[in-house]
LUMTOR-533610 format. One record per residue (C-alpha): x, y, z; residue number from 1. Coordinates in Angstrom, 1 decimal, always signed. Example, Ala and Ser with C-alpha at 12.3 -4.5 7.8 and 13.67 -1.06 7.14 Angstrom:
% residues 2
<site <+12.3,-4.5,+7.8>,1>,
<site <+13.7,-1.1,+7.1>,2>,
% end
This chain:
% residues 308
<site <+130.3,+127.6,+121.3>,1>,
<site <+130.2,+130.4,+123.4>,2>,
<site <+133.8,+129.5,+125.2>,3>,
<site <+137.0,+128.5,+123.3>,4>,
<site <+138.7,+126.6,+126.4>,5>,
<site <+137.9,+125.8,+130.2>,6>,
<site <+140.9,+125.3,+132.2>,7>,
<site <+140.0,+123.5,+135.9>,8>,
<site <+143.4,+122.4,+137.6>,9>,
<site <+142.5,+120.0,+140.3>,10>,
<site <+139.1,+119.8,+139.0>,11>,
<site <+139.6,+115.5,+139.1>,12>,
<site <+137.0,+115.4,+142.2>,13>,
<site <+133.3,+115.4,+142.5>,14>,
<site <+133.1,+119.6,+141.9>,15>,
<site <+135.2,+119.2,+139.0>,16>,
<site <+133.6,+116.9,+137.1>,17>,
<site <+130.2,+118.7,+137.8>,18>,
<site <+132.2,+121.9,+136.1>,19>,
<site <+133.4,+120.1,+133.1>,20>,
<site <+130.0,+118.3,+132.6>,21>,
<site <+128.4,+121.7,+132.8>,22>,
<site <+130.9,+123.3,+130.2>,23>,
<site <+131.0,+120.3,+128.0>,24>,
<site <+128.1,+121.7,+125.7>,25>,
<site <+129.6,+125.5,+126.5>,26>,
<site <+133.3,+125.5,+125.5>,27>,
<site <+134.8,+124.1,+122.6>,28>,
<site <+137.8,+122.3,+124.9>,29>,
<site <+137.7,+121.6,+128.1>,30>,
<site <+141.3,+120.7,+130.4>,31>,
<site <+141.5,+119.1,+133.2>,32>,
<site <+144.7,+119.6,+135.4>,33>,
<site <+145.4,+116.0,+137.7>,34>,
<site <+148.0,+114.2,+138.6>,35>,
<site <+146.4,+111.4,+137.7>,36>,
<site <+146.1,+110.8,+133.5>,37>,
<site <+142.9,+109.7,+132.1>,38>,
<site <+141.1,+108.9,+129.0>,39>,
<site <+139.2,+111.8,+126.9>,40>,
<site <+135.6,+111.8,+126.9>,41>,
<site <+134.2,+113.8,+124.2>,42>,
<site <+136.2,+117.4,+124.4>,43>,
<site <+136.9,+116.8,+128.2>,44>,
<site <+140.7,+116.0,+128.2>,45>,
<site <+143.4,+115.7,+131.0>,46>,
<site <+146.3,+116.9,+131.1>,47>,
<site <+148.9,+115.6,+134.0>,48>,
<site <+150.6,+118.2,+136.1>,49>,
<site <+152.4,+118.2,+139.6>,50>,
<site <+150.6,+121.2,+141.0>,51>,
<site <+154.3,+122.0,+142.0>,52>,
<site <+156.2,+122.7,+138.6>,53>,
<site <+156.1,+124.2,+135.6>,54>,
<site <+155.7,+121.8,+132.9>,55>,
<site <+154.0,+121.3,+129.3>,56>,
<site <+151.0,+122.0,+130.6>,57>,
<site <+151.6,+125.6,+131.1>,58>,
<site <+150.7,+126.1,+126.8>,59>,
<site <+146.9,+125.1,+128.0>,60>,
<site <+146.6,+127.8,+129.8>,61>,
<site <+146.8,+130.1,+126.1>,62>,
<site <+143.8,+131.6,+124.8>,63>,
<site <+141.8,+129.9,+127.5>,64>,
<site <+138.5,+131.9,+128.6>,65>,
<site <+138.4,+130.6,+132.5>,66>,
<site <+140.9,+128.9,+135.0>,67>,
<site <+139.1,+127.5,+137.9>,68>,
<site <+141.5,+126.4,+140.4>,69>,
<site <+140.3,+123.9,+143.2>,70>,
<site <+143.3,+122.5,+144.0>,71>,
<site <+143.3,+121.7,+148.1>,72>,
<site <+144.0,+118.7,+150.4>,73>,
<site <+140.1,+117.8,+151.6>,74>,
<site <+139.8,+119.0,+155.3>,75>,
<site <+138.0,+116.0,+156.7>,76>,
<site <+140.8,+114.9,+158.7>,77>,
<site <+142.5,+115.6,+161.8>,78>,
<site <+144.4,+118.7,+162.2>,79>,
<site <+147.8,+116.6,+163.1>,80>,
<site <+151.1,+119.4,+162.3>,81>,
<site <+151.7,+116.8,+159.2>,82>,
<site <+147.7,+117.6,+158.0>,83>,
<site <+147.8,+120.9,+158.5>,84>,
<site <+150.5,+121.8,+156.7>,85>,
<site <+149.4,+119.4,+153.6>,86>,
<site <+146.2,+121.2,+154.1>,87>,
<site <+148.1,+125.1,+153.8>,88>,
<site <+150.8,+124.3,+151.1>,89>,
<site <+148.3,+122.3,+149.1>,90>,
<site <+146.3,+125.1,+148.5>,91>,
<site <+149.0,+127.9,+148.5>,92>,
<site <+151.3,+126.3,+146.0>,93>,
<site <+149.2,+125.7,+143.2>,94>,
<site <+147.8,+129.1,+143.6>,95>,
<site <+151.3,+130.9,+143.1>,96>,
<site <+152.2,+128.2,+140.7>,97>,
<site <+149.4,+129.4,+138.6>,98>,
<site <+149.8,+132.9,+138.8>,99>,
<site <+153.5,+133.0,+138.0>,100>,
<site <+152.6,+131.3,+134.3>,101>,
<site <+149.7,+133.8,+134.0>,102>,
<site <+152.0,+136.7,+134.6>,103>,
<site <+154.4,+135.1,+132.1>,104>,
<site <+151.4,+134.5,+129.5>,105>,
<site <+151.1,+136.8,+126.3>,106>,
<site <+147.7,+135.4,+126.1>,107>,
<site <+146.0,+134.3,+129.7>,108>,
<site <+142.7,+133.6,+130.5>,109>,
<site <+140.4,+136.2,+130.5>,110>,
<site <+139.0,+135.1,+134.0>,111>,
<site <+140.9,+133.0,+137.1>,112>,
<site <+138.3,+132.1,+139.5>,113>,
<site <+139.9,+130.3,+142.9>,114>,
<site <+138.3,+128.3,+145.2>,115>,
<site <+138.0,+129.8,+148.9>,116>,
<site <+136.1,+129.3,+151.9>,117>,
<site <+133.1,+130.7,+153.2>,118>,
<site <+134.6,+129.1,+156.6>,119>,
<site <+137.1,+132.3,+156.6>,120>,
<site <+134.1,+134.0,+158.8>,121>,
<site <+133.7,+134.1,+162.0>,122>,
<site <+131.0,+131.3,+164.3>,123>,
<site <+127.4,+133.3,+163.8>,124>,
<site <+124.4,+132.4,+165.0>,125>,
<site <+123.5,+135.6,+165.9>,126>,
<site <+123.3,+137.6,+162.2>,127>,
<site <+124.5,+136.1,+158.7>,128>,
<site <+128.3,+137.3,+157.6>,129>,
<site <+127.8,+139.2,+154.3>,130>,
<site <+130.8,+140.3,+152.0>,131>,
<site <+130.9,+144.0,+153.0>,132>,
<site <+130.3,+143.4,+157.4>,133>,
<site <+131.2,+140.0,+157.4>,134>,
<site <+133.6,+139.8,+160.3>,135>,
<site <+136.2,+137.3,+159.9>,136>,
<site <+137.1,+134.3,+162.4>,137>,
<site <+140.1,+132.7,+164.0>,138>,
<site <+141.9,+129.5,+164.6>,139>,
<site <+143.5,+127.4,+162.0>,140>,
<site <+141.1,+126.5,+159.1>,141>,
<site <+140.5,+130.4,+159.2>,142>,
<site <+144.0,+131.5,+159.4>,143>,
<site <+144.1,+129.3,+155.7>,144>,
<site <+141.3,+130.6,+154.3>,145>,
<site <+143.3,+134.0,+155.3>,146>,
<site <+146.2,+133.2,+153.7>,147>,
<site <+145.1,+130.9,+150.7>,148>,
<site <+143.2,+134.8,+149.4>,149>,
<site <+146.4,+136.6,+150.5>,150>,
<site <+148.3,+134.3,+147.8>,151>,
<site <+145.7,+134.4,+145.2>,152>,
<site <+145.0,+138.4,+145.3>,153>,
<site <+149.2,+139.1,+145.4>,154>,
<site <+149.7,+137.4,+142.0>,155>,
<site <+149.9,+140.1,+139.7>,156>,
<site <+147.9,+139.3,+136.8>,157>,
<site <+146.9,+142.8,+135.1>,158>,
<site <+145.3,+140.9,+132.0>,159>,
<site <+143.7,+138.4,+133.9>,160>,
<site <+140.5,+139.7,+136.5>,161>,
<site <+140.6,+137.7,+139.5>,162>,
<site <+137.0,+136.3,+142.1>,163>,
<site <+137.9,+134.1,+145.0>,164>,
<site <+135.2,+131.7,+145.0>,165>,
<site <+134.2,+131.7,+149.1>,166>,
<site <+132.1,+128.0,+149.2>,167>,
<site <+129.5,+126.7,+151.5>,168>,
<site <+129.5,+123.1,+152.0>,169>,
<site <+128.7,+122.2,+148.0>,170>,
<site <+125.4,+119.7,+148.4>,171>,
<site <+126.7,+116.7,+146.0>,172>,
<site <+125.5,+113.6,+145.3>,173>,
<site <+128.9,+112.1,+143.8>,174>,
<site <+131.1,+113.7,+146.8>,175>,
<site <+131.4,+115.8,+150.1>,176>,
<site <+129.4,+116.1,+152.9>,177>,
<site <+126.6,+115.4,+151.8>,178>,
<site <+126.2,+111.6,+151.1>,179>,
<site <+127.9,+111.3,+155.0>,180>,
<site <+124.6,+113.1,+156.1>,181>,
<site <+122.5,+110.8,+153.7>,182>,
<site <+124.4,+107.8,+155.4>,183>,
<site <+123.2,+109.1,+158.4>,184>,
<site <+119.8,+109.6,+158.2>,185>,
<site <+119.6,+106.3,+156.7>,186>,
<site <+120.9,+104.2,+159.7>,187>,
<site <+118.5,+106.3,+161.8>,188>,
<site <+121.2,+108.5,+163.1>,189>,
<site <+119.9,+111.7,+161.2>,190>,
<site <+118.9,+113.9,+164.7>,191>,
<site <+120.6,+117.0,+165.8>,192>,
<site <+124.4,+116.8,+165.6>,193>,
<site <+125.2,+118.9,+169.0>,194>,
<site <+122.9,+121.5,+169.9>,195>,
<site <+121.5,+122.1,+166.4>,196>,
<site <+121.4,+125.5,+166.5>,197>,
<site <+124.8,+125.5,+164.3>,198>,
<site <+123.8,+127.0,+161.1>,199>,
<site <+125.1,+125.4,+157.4>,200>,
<site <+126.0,+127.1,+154.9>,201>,
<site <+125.4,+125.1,+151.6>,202>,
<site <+125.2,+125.8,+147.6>,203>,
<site <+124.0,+123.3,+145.1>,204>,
<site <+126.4,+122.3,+142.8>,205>,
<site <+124.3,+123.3,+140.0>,206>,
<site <+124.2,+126.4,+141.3>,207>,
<site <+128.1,+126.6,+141.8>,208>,
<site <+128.5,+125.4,+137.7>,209>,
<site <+126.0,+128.6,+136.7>,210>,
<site <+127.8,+131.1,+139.2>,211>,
<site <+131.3,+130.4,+137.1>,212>,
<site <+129.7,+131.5,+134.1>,213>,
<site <+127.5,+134.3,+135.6>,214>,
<site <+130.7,+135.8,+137.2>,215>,
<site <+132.7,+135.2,+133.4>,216>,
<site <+129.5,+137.6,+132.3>,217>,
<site <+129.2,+140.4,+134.8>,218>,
<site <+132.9,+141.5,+134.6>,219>,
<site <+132.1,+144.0,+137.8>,220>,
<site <+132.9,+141.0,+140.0>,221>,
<site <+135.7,+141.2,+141.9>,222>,
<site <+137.5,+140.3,+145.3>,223>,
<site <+136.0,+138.0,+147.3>,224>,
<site <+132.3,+136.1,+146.3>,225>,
<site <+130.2,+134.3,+148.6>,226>,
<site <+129.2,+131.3,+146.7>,227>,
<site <+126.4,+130.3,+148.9>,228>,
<site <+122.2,+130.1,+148.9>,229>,
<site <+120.4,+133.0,+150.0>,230>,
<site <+119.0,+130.5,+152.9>,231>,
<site <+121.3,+129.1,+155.2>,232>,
<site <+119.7,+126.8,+157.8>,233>,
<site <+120.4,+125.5,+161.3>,234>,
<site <+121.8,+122.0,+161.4>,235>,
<site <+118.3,+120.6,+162.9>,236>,
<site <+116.5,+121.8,+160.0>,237>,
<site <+119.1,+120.3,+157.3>,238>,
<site <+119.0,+116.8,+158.6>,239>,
<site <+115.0,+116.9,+159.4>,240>,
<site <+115.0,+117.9,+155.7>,241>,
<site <+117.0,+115.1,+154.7>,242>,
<site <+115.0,+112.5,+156.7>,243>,
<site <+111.8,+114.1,+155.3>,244>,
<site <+112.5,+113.3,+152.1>,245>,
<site <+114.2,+109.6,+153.0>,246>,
<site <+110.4,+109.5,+154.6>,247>,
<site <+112.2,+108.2,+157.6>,248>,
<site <+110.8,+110.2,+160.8>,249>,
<site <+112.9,+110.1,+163.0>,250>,
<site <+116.9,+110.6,+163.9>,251>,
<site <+118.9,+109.9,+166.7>,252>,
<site <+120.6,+112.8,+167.8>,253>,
<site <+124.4,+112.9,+168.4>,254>,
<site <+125.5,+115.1,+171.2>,255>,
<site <+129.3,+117.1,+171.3>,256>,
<site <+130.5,+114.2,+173.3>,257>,
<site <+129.4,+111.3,+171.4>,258>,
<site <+130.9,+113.2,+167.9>,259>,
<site <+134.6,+113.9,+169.5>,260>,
<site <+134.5,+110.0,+170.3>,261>,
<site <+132.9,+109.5,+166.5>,262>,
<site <+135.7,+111.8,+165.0>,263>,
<site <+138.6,+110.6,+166.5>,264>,
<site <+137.7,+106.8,+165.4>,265>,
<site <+137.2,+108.4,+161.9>,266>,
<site <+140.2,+110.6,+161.7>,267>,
<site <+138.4,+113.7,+161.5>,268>,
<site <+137.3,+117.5,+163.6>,269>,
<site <+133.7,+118.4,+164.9>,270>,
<site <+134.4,+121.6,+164.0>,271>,
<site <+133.2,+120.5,+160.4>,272>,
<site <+129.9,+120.1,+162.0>,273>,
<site <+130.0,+122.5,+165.0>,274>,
<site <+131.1,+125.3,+163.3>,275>,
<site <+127.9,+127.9,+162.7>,276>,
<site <+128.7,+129.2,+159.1>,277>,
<site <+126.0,+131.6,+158.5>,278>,
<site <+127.0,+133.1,+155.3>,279>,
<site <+124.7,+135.6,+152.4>,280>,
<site <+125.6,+135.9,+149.2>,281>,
<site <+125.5,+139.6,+149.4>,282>,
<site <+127.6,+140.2,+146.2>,283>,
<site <+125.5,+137.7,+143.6>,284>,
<site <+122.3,+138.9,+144.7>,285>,
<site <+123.3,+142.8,+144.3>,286>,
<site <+124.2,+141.3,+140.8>,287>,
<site <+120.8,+140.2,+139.5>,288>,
<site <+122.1,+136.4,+140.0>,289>,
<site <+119.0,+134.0,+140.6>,290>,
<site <+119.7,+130.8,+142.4>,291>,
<site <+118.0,+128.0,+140.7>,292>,
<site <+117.8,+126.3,+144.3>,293>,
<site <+117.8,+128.7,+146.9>,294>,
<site <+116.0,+126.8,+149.3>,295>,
<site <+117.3,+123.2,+150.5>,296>,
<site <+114.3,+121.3,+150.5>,297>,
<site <+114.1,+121.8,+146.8>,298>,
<site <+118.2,+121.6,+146.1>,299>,
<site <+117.9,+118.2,+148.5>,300>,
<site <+115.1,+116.8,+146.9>,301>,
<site <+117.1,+117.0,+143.5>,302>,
<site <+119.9,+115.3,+144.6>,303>,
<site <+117.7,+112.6,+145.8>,304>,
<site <+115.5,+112.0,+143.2>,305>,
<site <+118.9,+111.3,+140.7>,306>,
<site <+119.0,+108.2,+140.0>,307>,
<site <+122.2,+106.1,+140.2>,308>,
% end
């Protein structure tokens, strides 16, 4: 095996379990940090924590190779005060929590990879936002993004290299966005959502799983990685690629109006779909990385043709 242990604390969700399906022929243990306990399935084993406290679980973390962190309340809600600050400490506190037992370890993990946000950049529709001139946005989701780095880069962890892990919209079939936009396109309400000309920023999942391992490898990585295809697209291209390959010509569009009504009744913000995050992954590409689905009629058609 070419890894000892994988460490992914909060990895219960749909990213997670892609991670520890991708590592389960790689690693000889793989640990999954939840709240929630659950049975082992082949050398995929959970361990319960709080995301809060130190507890047992803090010996795990020994001779471990990676620590992927993905802890963070899901954003697809409104932005009450009570939300947002679920949404801040949820991310915050695991993050410190982790790299106060790391800078207690005798023997960390080599690597601590963190999830952030490509959403930290600014709206663009005008140029895509690159590591090095990327200019960074404002308003609340970015001012977390801001400070979710700013509490992962302060831990001081001088045996332990650190890559925040800046992620488009991850294109899932098991979780996310992306089965909403499937949903859509199937009850023939797959147009335009507002203008269009919003561009999304998206990653397969597959793709994700590799760049963990490709970053473990290339130990000139560092700071902050855009974990994103080559090729973002505007939003009328995603979903006329989605309904292309449903075969279902046509979409009914769903103008800003008719999505504040939409949100509100579904407890969520339209700046998940308004916001143009055009975002290049400026950093993996200068590395030699090679998407295995850089475009997203191939990376869609994928997902879709998995069978349930």
């Amino acid at each position: 095996m070419k890894f000892n242990k994988i460490i992914l604390a909060g990895g219960a969700g749909s990213l997670g379990t892609k991670l520890a399906e991708y590592y389960s022929d790689k690693a000889n243990e793989i640990v999954i940090l939840s709240r929630k306990p659950k049975a082992p399935q082949g050398n995929i084993r959970t361990v319960v924590w709080d995301a809060k406290t130190a507890g047992d679980w803090i010996k795990e973390l020994d001779g471990s190779d990676i620590l992927i962190n993905l802890c963070g309340k899901n954003v697809n809600c409104r932005y009450t005060d009570k939300n947002k600050a679920e949404i801040l400490s949820s991310r915050l506190v695991p993050t410190r929590l982790l790299g106060e037992v790391i800078a207690r370890s005798e023997n960390p993990p080599a690597l601590w990879l963190n999830a952030a946000s490509a959403t930290i950049y600014r709206h663009a529709e005008d140029r895509p936002q690159n590591e090095e001139t990327g200019e960074i946005g404002y308003g609340f989701s970015i001012d977390v993004c801001k400070q979710w780095e700013q509490t992962f880069f302060e831990q001081q962890t001088p045996k332990t290299r650190k890559v925040a892990l800046r992620l488009g919209i991850v294109l899932s079939r098991n979780g996310g966005a992306f089965p909403a936009l499937c949903n859509l396109v199937k009850f023939g309400l797959g147009g335009k959502q507002g203008d269009g000309r919003q561009y999304v920023t998206w990653v397969h999942e597959q793709d994700v799983a590799a760049i963990t391992e490709w970053t473990y490898d290339h130990p000139e990585i560092n700071g902050s990685v855009n974990v994103t295809s080559p090729n973002a697209l505007p939003n009328t291209e995603v979903m006329r690629i989605i309904r292309d390959t449903y075969g279902i010509p046509v979409g009914l569009p769903s103008p800003k109006w008719l999505l504040e009504i939409g949100a509100a009744l579904i407890g969520t913000e339209t700046e998940l779909v308004l916001k143009s995050r055009w975002v290049y992954p400026k950093l993996l590409l200068d590395s030699g990385y090679q998407f295995q689905y850089p475009e997203a009629a191939h990376a869609i058609h994928d997902l879709l043709s998995i069978k349930s």
